[in-house]
C-alpha positions as semicolon CSV with decimal commas, in nm:
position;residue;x (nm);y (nm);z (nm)
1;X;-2,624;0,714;-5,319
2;X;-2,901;0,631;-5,042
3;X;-2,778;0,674;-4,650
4;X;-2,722;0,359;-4,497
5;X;-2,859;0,491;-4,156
6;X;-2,858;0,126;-4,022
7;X;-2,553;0,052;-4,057
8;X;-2,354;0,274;-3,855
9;X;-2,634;0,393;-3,596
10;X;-2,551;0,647;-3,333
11;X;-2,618;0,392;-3,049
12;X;-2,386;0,122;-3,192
13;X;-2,079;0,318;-3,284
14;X;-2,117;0,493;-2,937
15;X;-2,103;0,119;-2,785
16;X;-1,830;-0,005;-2,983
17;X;-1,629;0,317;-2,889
18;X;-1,655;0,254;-2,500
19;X;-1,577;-0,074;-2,535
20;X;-1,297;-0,019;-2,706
21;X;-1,188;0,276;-2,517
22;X;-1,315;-0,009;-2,161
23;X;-1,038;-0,263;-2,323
24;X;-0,716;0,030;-2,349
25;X;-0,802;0,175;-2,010
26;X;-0,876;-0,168;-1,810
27;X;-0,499;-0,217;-1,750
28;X;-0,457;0,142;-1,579
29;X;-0,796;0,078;-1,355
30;X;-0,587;-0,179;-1,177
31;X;-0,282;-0,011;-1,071
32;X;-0,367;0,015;-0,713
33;X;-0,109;0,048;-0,436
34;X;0,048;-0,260;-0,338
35;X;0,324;-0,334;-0,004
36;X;0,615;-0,456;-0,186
37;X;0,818;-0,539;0,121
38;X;0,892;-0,467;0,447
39;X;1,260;-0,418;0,670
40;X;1,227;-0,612;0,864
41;X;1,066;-0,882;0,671
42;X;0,754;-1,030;0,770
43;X;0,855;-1,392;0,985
44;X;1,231;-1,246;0,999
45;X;1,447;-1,304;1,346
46;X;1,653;-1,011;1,381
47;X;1,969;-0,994;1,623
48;X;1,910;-0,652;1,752
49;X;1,651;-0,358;1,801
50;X;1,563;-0,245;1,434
51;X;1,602;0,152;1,432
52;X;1,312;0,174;1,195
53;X;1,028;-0,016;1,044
54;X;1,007;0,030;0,645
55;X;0,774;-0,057;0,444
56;X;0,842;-0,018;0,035
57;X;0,519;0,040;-0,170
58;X;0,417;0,035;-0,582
59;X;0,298;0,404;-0,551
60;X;0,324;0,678;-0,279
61;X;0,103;0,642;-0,050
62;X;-0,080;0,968;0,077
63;X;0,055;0,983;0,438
64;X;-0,305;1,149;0,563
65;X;-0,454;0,830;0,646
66;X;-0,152;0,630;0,648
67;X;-0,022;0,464;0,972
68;X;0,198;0,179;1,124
69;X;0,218;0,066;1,456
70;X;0,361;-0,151;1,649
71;X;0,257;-0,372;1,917
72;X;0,484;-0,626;2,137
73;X;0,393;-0,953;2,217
74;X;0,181;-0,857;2,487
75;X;-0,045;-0,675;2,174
76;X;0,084;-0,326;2,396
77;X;0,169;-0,042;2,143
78;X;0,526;-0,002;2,172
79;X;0,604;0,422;2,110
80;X;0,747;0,534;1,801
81;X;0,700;0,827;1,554
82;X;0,441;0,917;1,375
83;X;0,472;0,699;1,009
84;X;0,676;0,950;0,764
85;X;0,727;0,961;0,430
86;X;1,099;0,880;0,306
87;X;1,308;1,095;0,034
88;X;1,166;0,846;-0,180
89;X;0,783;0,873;-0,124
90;X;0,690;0,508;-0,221
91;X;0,884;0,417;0,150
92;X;0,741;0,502;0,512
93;X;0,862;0,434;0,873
94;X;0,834;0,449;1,166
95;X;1,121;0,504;1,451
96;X;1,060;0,304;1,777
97;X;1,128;0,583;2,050
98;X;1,257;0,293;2,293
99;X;1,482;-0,038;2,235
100;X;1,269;-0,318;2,132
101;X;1,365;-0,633;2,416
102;X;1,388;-1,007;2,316
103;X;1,005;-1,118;2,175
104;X;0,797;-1,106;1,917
105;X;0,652;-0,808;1,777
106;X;0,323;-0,713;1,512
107;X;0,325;-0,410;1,273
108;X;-0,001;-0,345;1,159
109;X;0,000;-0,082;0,897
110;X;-0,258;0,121;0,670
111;X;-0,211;0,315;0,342
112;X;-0,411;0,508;0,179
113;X;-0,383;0,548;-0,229
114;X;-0,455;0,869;-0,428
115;X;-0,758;0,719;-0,541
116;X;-0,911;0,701;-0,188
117;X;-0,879;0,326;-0,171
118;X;-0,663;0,222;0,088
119;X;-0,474;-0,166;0,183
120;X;-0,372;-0,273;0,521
121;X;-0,163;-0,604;0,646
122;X;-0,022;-0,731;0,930
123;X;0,318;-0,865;0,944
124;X;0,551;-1,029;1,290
125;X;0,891;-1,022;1,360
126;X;1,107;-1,171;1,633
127;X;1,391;-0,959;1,782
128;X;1,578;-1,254;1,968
């Protein structure tokens, strides 16, 4: 029986391979770290001084990198701890180091994924 060489040339299985190998792995390259929510929420009017600010994420976020702060209506950083990880890794927060007053307040927030790629937001909250 004569080789068919044409038929399965080097170059073309080689394509079809990565392609197929492109379509299995394309739901993995797209699990990137995503804020899932926040305490307090973003918009919410609280009755009191949170003790913490939380934010809950898809994956753990390395904490080199990662950061939250906090900023009163004024846009003056209010003090408060260094962002830490939680028992659970996927949740950070910060601790304001003084009671937050009546106003409006801004957490802007950073995290940075095990990939290297990192997502940041902005969120308000009223403490009335």
């Amino acid at each position: 029986m004569k080789h068919m060489s044409g038929v399965y040339s080097r170059p073309l299985y080689r394509l079809a391979l990565l392609a197929a190998l492109a379509l299995f792995l394309a739901p993995f390259a797209y699990a990137h770290l995503e804020l899932e929510r926040t305490a307090p929420e973003a918009n919410a009017r609280v009755e009191e001084s949170p003790a913490e600010i939380r934010l809950w994420f898809s994956e753990r976020p390395l904490m080199f990198g990662t950061t939250i702060h906090l900023e009163d209506s004024a846009r003056k950083l209010v003090p408060a701890t260094d962002a830490q990880a939680d028992r659970d890794p996927r949740q950070i927060f910060i601790r304001p180091r003084v009671p937050l007053r009546t106003g409006r307040y801004t957490v802007e927030w950073r995290a940075v994924a095990e990939d290297g790629h990192y997502i940041d937001g902005i969120f308000n909250f009223d403490v009335q």
